[in-house]
Each structure stands twice: as C-alpha cells, then as structure tokens.
C-alpha positions as CSV (number, residue, x, y, z in Angstrom):
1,X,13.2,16.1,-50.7
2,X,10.0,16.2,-48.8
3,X,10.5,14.0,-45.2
4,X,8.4,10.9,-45.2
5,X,6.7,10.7,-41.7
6,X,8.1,7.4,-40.3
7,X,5.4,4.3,-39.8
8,X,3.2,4.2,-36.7
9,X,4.1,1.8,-34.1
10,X,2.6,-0.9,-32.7
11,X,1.5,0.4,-30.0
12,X,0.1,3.1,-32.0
13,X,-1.7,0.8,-34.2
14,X,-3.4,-1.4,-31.7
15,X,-4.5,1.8,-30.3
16,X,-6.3,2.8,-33.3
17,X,-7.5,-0.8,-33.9
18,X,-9.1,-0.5,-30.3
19,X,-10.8,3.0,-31.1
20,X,-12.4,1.5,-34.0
21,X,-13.5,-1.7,-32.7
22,X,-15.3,0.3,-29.8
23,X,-16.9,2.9,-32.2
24,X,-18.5,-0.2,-34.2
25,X,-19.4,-1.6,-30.8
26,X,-21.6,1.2,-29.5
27,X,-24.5,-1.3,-28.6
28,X,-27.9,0.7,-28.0
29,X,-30.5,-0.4,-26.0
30,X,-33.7,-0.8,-28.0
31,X,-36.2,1.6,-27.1
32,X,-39.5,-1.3,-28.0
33,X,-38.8,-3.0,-24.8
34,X,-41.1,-1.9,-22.5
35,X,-40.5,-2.4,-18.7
36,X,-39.1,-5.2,-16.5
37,X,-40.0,-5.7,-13.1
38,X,-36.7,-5.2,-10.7
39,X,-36.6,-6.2,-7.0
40,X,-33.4,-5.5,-4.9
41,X,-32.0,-7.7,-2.4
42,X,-29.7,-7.2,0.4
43,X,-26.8,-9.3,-0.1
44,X,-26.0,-9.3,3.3
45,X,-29.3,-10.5,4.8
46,X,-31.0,-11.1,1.9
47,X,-34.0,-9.1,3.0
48,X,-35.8,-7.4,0.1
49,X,-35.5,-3.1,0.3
50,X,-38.5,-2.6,-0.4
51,X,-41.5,-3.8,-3.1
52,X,-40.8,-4.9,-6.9
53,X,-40.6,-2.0,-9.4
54,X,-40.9,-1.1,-12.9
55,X,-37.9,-0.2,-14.9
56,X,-38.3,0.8,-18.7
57,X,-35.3,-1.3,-20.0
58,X,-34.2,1.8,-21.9
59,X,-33.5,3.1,-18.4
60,X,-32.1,0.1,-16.7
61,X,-28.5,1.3,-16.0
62,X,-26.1,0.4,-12.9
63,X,-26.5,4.8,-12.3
64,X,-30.1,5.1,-12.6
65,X,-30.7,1.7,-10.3
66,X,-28.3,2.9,-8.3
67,X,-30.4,6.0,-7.7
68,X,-33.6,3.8,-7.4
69,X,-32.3,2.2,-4.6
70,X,-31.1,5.1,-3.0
71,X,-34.5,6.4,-3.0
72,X,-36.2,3.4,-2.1
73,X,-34.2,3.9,1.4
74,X,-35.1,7.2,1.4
75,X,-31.0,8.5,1.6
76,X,-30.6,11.9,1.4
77,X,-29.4,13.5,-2.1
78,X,-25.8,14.1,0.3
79,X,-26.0,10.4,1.9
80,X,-26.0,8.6,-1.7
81,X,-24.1,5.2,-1.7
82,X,-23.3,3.5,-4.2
83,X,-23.5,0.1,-5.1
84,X,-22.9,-3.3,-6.5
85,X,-25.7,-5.9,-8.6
86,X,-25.2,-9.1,-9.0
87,X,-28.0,-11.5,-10.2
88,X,-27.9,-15.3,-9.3
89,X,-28.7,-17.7,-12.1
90,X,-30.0,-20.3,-10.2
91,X,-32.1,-19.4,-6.5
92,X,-31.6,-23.6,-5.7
93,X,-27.7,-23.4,-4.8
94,X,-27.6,-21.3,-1.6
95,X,-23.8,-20.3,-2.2
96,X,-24.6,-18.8,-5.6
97,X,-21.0,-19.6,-6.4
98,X,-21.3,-20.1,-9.9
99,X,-24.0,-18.2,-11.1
100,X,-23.8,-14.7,-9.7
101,X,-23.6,-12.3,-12.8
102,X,-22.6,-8.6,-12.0
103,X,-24.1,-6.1,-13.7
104,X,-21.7,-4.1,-15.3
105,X,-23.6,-1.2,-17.7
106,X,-27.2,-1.9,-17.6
107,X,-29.7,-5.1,-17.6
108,X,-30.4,-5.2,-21.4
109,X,-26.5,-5.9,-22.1
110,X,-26.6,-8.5,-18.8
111,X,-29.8,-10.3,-18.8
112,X,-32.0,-9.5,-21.1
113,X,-29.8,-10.0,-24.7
114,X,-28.1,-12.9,-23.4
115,X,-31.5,-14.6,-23.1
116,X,-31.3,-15.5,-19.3
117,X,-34.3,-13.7,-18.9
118,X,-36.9,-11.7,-20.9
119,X,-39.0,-8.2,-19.9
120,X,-41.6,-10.8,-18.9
121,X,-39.8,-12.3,-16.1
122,X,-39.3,-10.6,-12.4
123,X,-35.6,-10.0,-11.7
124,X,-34.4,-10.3,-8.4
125,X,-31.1,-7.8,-7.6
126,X,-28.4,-8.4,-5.1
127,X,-26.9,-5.2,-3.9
128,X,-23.9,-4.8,-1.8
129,X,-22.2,-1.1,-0.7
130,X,-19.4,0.3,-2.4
131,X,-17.1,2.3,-0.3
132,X,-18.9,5.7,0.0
133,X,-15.2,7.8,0.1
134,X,-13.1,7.7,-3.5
135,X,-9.3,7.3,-3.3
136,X,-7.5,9.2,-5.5
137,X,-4.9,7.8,-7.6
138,X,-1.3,8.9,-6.0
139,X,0.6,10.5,-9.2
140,X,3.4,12.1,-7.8
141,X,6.4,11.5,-5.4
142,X,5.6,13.5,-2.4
143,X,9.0,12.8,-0.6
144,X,12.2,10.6,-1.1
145,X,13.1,9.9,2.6
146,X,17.2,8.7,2.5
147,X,17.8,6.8,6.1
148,X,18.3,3.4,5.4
149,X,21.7,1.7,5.2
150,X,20.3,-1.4,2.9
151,X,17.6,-2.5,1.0
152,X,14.4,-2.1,2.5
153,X,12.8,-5.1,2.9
154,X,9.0,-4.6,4.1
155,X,6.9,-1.4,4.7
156,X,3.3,-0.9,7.0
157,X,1.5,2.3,7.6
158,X,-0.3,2.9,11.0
159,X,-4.1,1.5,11.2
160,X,-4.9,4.9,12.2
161,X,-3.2,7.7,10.4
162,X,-1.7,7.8,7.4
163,X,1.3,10.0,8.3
164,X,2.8,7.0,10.2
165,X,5.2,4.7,8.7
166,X,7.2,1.8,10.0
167,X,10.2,0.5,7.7
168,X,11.9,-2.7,8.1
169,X,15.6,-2.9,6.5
170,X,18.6,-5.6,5.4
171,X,20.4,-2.9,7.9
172,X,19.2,-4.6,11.1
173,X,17.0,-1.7,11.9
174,X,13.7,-0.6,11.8
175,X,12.6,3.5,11.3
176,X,9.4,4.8,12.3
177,X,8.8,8.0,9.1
178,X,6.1,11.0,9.4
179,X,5.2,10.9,6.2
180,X,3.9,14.5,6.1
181,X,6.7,16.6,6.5
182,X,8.8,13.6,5.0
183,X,11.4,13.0,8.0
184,X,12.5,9.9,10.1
185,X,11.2,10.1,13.3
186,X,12.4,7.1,15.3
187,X,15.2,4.6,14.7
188,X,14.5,0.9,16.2
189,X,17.7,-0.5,16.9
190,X,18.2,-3.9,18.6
191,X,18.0,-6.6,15.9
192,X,21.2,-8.1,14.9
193,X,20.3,-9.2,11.7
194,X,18.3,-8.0,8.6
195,X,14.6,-6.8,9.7
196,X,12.0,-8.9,7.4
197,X,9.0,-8.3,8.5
198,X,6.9,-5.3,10.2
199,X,3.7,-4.9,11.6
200,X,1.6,-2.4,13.9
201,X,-1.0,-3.9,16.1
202,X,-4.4,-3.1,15.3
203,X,-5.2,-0.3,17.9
204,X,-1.8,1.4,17.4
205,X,-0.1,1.1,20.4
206,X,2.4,-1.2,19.6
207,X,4.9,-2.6,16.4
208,X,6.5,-6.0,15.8
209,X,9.6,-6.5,13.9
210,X,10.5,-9.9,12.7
211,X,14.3,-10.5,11.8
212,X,16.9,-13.0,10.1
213,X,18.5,-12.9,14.1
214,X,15.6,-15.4,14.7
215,X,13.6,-13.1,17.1
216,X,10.7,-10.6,17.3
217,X,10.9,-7.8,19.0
218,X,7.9,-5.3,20.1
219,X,8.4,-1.5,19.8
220,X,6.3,1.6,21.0
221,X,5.5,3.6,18.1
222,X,5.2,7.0,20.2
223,X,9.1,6.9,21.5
224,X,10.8,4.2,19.4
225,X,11.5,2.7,22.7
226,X,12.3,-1.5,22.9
227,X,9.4,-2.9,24.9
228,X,11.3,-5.3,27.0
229,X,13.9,-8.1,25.8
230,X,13.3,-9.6,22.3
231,X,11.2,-12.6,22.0
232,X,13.2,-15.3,21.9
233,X,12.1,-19.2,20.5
234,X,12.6,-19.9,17.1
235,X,15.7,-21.5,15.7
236,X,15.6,-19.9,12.2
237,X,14.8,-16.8,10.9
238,X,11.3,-15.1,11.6
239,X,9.3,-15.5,7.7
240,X,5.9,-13.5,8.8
241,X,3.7,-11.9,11.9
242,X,0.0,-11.4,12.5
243,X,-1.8,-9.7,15.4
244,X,-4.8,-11.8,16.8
245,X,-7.7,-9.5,15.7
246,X,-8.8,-6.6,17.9
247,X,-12.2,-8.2,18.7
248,X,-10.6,-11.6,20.1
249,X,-8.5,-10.1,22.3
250,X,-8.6,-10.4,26.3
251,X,-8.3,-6.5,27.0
252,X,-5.2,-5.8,27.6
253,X,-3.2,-8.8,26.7
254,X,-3.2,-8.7,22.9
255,X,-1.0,-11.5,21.4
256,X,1.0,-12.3,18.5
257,X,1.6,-15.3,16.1
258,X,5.1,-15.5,14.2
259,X,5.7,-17.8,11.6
260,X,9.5,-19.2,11.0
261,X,12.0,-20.9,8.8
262,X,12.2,-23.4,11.3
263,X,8.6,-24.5,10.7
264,X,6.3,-23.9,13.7
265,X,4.6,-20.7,14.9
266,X,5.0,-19.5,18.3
267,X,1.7,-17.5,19.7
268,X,3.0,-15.1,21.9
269,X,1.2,-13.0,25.5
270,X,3.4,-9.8,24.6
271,X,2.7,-8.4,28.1
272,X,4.3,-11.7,29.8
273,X,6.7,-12.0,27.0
274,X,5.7,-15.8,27.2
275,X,5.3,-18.2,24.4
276,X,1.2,-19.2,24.6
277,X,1.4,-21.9,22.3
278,X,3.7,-23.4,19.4
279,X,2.3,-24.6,16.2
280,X,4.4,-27.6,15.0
281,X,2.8,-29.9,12.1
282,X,4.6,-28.4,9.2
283,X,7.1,-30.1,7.8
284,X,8.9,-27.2,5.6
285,X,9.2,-22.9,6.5
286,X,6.2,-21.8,7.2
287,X,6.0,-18.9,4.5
288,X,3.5,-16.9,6.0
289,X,0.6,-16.9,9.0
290,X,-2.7,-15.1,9.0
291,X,-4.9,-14.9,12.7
292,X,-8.8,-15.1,11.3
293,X,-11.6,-12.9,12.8
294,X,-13.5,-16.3,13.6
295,X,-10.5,-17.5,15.8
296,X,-8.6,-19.5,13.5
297,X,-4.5,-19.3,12.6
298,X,-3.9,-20.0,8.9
299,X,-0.8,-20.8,7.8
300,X,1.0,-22.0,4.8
301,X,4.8,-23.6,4.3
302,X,6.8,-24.8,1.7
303,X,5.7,-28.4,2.3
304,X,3.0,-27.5,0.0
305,X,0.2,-27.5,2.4
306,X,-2.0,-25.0,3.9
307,X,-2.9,-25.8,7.6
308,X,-5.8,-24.4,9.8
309,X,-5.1,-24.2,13.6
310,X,-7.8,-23.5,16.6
311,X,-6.3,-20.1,18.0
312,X,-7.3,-20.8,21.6
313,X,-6.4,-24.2,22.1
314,X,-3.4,-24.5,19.4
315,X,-4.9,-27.7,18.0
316,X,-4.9,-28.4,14.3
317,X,-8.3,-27.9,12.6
318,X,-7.8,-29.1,8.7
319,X,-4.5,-29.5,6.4
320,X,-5.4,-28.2,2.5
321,X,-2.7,-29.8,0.3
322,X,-4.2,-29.6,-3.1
323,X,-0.7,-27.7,-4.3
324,X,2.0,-29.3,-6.1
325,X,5.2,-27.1,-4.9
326,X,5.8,-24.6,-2.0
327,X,3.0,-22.1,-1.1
328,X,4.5,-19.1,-0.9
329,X,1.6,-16.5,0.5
330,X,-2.0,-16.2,1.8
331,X,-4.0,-14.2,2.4
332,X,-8.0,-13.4,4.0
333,X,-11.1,-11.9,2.8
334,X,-11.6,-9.9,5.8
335,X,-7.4,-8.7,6.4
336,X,-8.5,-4.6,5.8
337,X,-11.0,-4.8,8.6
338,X,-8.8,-6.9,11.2
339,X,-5.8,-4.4,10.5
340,X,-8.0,-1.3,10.5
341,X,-10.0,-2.7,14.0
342,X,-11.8,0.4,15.1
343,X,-10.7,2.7,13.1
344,X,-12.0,4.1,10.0
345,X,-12.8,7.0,7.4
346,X,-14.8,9.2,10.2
347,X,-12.1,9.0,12.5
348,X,-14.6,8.4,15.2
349,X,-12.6,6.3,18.0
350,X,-14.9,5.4,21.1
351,X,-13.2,6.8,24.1
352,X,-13.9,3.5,26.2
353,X,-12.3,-0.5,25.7
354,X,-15.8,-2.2,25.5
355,X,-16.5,0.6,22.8
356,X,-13.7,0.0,20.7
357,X,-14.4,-3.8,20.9
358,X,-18.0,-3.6,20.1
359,X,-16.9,-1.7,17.0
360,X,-13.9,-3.4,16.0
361,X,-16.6,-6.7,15.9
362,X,-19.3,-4.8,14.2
363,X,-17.0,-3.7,11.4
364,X,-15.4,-7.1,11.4
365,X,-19.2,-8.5,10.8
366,X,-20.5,-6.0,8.3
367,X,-17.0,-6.8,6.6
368,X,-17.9,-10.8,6.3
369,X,-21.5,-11.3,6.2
370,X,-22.8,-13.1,3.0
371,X,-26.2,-14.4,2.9
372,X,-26.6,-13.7,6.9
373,X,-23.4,-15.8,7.5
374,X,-19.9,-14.9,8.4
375,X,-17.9,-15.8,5.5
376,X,-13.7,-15.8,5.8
377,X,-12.4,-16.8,2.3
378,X,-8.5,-17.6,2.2
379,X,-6.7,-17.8,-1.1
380,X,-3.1,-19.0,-1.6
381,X,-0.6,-19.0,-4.2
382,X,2.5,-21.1,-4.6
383,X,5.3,-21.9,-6.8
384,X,3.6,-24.7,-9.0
385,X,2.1,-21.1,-11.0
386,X,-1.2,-21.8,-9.5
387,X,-3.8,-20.3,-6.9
388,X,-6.4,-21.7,-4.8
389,X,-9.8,-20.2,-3.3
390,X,-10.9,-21.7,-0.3
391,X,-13.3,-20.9,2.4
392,X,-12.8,-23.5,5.3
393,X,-15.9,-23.0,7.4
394,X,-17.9,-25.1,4.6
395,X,-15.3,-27.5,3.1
396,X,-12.3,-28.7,2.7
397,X,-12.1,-28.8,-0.6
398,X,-11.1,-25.6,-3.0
399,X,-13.7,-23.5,-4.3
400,X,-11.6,-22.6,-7.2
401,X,-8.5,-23.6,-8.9
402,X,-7.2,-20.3,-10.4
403,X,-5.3,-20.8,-13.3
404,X,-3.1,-18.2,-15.6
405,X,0.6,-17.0,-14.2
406,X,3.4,-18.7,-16.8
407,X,6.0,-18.7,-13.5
408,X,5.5,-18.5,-9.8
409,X,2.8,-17.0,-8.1
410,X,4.6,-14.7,-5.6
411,X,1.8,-12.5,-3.4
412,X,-1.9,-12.2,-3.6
413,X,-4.3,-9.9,-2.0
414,X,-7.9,-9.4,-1.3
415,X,-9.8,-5.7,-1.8
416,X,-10.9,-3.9,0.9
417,X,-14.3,-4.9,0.5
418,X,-13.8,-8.6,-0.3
419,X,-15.2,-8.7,-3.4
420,X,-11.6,-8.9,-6.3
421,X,-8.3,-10.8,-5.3
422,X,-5.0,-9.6,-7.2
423,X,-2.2,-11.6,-7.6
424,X,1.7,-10.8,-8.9
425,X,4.1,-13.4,-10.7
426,X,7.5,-14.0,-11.4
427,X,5.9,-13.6,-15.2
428,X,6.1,-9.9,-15.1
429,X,1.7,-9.5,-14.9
430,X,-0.8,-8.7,-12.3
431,X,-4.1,-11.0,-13.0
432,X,-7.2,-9.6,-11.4
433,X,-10.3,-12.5,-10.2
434,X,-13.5,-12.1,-9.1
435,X,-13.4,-13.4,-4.8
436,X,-16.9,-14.8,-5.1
437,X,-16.1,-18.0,-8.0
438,X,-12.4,-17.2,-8.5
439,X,-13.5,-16.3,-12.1
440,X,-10.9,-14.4,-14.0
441,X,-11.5,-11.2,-14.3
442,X,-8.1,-9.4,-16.2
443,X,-4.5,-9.5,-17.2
444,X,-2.7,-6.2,-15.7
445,X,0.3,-5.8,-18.2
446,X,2.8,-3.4,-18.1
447,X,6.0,-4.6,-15.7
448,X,8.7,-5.7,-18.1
449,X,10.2,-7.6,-14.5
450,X,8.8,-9.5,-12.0
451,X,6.0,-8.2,-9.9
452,X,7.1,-8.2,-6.3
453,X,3.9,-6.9,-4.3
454,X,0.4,-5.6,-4.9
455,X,-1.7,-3.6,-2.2
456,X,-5.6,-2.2,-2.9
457,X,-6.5,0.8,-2.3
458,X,-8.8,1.6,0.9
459,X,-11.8,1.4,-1.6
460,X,-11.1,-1.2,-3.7
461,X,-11.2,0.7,-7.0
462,X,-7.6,1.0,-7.6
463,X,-4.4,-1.0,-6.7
464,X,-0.7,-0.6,-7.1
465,X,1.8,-2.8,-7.9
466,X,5.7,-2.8,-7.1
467,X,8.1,-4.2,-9.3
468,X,11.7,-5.6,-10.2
469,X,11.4,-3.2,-13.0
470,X,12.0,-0.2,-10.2
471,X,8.8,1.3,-11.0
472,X,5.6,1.3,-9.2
473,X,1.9,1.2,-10.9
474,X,-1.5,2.1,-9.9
475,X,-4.2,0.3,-11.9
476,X,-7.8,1.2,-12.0
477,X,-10.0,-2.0,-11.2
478,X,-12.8,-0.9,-13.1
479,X,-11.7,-1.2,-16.3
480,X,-8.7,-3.0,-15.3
481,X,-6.3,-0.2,-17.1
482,X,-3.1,1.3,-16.3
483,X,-3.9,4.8,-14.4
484,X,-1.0,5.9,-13.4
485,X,3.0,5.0,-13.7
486,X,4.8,6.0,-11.3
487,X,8.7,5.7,-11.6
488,X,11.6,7.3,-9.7
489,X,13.5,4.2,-7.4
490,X,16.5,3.5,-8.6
491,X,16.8,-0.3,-8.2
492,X,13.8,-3.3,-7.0
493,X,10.3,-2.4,-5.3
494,X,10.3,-4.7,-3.1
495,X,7.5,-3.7,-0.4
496,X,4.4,-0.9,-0.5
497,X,1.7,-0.7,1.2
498,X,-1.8,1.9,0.8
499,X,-2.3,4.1,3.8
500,X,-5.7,2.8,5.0
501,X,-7.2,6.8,4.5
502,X,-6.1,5.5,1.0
503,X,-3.9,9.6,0.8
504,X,-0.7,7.7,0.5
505,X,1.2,4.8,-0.6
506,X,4.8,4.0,0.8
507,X,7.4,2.1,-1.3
508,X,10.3,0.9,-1.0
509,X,13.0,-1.0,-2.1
510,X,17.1,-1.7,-3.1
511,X,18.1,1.7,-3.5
512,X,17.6,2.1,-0.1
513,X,15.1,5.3,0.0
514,X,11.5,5.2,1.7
515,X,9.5,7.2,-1.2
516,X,6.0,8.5,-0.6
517,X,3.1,8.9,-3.0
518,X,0.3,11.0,-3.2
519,X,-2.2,12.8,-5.2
C-alpha cells in the first residue's frame, strides 16, 4: 500500500496562504505619473538640504531618495548614510504628533495612492540618520560561563567595550566576565544578600551593585576591589540605580541615585560616601529611577504614579498618575547616549575631562533634538496591562495611552536612536510602537512564557528578547519578524543586555550560567 503523505500543518498552511497573498499583492507603481516635486528637511533643525527636486514617481523609492540626498550633501560614495522620511500631514501643529507618515517603500504607495497628495503638489521630506554601522544578528552561543552559585538576577556590559561584563546574582555576589576568551575575571564579594541590580558608570571607572541587604556598594571594575564601605540609608531592599549623566556631572564627583522598597531615593556623592539628597513623596517601592540628560530624576513606584524630581535641588517637579495599578518600569528616549557618554563606534576617546564633557553633551544633543528642541520622552508601563508616552518638558498630560498586552506590562525600552519603544508582558508577546505618537507598530510572537526583558541593538534594527520559556530571540524591527532563536539555558531568562558595539549580547538567568552571543 502506497504511504499517504500526512496533512500539512498549520503552520505550514498559513505559510503558503502568506506566499500567495504577497504574490497577488505585488503593487507596481504606474509608469504615467510623471514627476513630483521632493524637498528634504532636516528633522533636527528643520533647515531645508538643499533646493526642491524632481522625482519621476516611478523612481520615488526610500533607496533612490536615500541616494538623492546623499548627493545633495555631496557625501562621498564611502561616507553614504542612510536614512529615515517621514512626511507631516498637517505643517499647523508644530509637534507633528499625529500626522507624521514614514515612508516605508516609496511615495506612490505613501502619498500619492492614498490621496494625501497628488504629482501636482510639492512634498516636503523629513529626514533623520540611521545608524551608519549594521549590527549583526548574534546566532550562536559563543561561551557558557559556569561561576554563579544562584540565579542570576541582572546583567550590564561596559559603556566602552564589549568584552566587559558585570553579573549580579541571588548568590550575594557580583562577577566581573571577559567575554572574549569567556572566563570570570573578578568576584565582588561584600553583599550579604542577593545582588539585584548592576550598573557601570558612564565613563567606566566605576560599578554599582544594588542588593536585598539594603545597601549599594561601588566597585572598581579594573581590580574587583570594594571602593570603601557600602552605602548605607535605606531600610528595604535596593529596586534600581542610575548614574547622573556624564555631561551633568561636577568633574570628579559623579553621583548616584538608588531607588528602594522603602520608597524614597537617596542621591548619593560617591567620593564622600554621603547621602546628597533623599527623594521621599512616594507612597509605595519605588520600582525603578531614571537621571534625565536635562537634570531631572524620574521615578515610578507601585503607588501608581510617576513622579519628576529637580536633580540639583531634590524638589518635586510634577506627579503623572494616569495609571490604575503599580508601575512597574520606565524608561527614557535618550538612555543609549547617557550610558554610552563619550564613547562610541570610532572608539575616539578625547584624552582631556573638558573633552570628554563637551562630547558626552554633543552626543547627548544630537541624540534629543527634534524640531531644534531637546526632547526627553519617558514611557512607562504598569500592571493595569497598559503603557503611557509622556514627554514632561511640554505637558503633563500623556501623549499616548498605549493599549494591547492581555496581562501585565513588565519592561519597556526605547531604541538607540529614539525613534521605536518595545515592550514585554506577562502575555507571552513583545509589541513594537512607533516613539513619536505611540502608534502601534507590531505584535512580536513567538515566546510560549512570559517575556522577562527586551534590549535593542546599538542600531536599532534588531532587538532581543529573554524569556520564561528559557530561550532568547532576536527580532528584526524592520519587518518585525523572528530572525533568529536562540535557545540553550536551561531554566528562566531573566536579564540581557546588547553590548553597545552591538558584537555581543549577555544573558542570563536560573540555571545559573552567564551565556554569550554572537555572530
């Protein structure tokens, strides 16, 4: 008897219902258009880049304008950048929140079929820069580095190398990793309690550790050595750390803000070991505290508000509470270039401080100028399944309610370059939204557990994504598909974290094993 091949499976069939749907939808661009008149705008300053130009609509594409463009600044065929369009419906609202269109393919598809505008009309272009360097996808497991005595419970790779690696652990230590040749380097032993939260200062000298013994304690990366006696002050457990940025600080007394169970944050001079300032308003744990490149603390707690403190004087600025249940994270448009400071792809460091300062500011301002104004955007997410977009130097109010996770909302993220925010849920996805209108943008799907933690990559056209489901998974953002699956723990992802040369990503989780990724 012959064998009957068995039935295709779903997953089979939906694939071959997609192929056909996107061979009946190849869309061609009539070629009895004519021209239309493109002018390109600087999204930053909003300066033109040169005169209007004609564009045969047949030719329109994102590639081809991209090379107009180039050529209009007269870039070198090896200095190309590439870039980002967006058109803005309407000129009259000057935050072009809810009008800006991206162009995804070309302008026939965008503009012109739609009917917003005809080959009559001028069209005016916003461009912004796309990273110029392309991050690889990591694909494979580059080392499985066994230390750990417990569960590790949060990860951080140095601001300027990506073969340094600081892990914090439910073992009461921290371990400093080369994650070249794959080996521990330094064990940070003090804490009596589990270590919850890590975090390098932005030039590189020094590392916090946060732990469930109700102090912080600063490290020296170089010889693992305790700086001084731990800082003691809060009566609960330490929740989350942030360095005030690299610009802000009075050379050579950087200082830190820690956010508690015990609900205040304590701003600490780490040279003096002194407590600066305490931060006491909320009413719940403050789940997690962010220091702004404008001089502001944000801060949200499990009293369901978001509050916004002057760093400098310690006074309260505004209190958001538009969410119904604990917020449980937050996070800034402008967190790559506050952690990265100074350093970047050319690993070009200036040799002096006033150097390093003047770049760490340009770099923050490049990072946050729309419109010729600096622009911090904040977004939380809670427990009542919701997220909020807010930007606090205009209003108090939300600019966006984001609406879509089935269960809690447990970590967002802003790209590199500001532009998508990604957040995880206890409902297994990863949604993708567009930063500017909080628009949504994609469903990631794939974890069958909860997602625990989401990072971008360097250039903001991937992200990965750790899970209860013990796998990790890199997403492309483009066309908001899986690119890569990457399993091998044996238990929970609970932290990663993308190297900021974007080479590696670090993971780990409850099988107690730092594992590193790369291409």
């Amino acid at each position: 008897m012959a064998t009957t091949l068995p039935p295709p499976s779903k997953r089979q069939r939906t694939a071959v219902a997609e192929l056909a749907r996107a061979q009946q939808d190849v869309d061609t661009i009539p070629d009895n258009l004519g021209s239309v008149r493109v002018q390109f705008l600087d999204q930053a300053t909003g300066l033109s880049a040169g005169p209007s130009v004609s564009v045969p609509v047949r030719d329109a594409t994102v590639k081809n304008l991209e090379l107009l463009l180039n050529t209009l600044q007269r870039n070198d065929a090896s200095e190309r950048i590439p870039y980002r369009f967006t058109y803005h419906l309407d000129t009259s609202d000057p935050t072009g929140l809810d009008n800006a269109l991206d162009v995804a393919d070309d302008l026939y598809h965008t503009l012109l079929k739609p009917g917003l505008k005809t080959t009559e009309d001028s069209i005016s272009l916003q461009y912004t820069p796309q990273a110029i360097f392309r991050v690889r996808a990591v694909s494979r497991c580059s080392s499985s580095i066994p230390g750990h005595g417990e569960a590790i419970l949060a990860t951080a790779f140095s601001p300027s190398s990506a073969s340094r690696l600081v892990t914090g652990s439910g073992d009461s230590t921290a371990r400093i990793f080369d994650c070249d040749t794959g080996t521990p380097i330094h064990t940070l032993k003090g804490h009596t309690s589990w270590v919850l939260v890590v975090s390098w200062s932005p030039d590189d000298l020094t590392i916090a550790t946060g732990s469930m013994d109700n102090t912080v304690r600063l490290w020296n990366p170089k010889t693992g050595e305790s700086l001084g006696a731990p800082l003691k002050g809060h009566s609960k457990w330490t929740t989350s750390l942030a360095w005030e940025p690299y610009h802000l600080q009075t050379p050579g007394r950087p200082r830190l803000a820690s956010s508690s169970k015990d609900a205040t944050v304590r701003v600490w001079d780490i040279v003096s070991k002194r407590i600066e300032l305490v931060l006491s308003g909320h009413k719940g744990s403050v789940s997690c505290v962010r220091w702004g490149g404008t001089g502001k603390i944000y801060t949200c707690s499990h009293d369901k508000t978001v509050k916004i403190w002057n760093a400098n004087e310690g006074t309260l600025a505004h209190t958001f509470s538009s969410h119904a249940h604990w917020v449980n994270h937050l996070a800034l448009s402008t967190e790559f270039v506050l952690r990265t400071a100074y350093h970047d792809h050319t690993d070009d460091v200036p040799p002096s401080q006033e150097g390093k300062i003047a770049k760490a500011k340009l770099r923050f301002d490049k990072a946050a100028t729309i419109n010729n104004e600096i622009v911090e955007r904040l977004v939380t997410a809670s427990d009542d399944f919701t997220i909020y977009l807010w930007e606090p130097s205009k209003t108090t109010k939300p600019l966006a309610r984001l609406l879509g996770h089935q269960k809690q909302v447990n970590h967002v993220t802003f790209s590199a370059d500001g532009l998508f925010i990604a957040s995880c849920g206890w409902d297994n996805h990863v949604k993708l939204w567009n930063a500017r209108d909080g628009k949504f943008i994609a469903t990631l799907r794939g974890h069958v557990g909860p997602v625990y933690m989401a990072c971008f990559s360097p250039d903001s056209r991937l992200l990965v994504s750790g899970s209860k489901d013990t796998t990790l998974k890199v997403w492309e953002i483009r066309t908001a598909k899986l690119k890569e699956d990457l399993p091998g723990h044996q238990d929970e992802v609970y932290a990663v974290d993308w190297s900021p040369d974007g080479s590696k990503v670090a993971s780990g989780g409850k099988d107690k094993a730092v594992r590193v990724w790369r291409h």
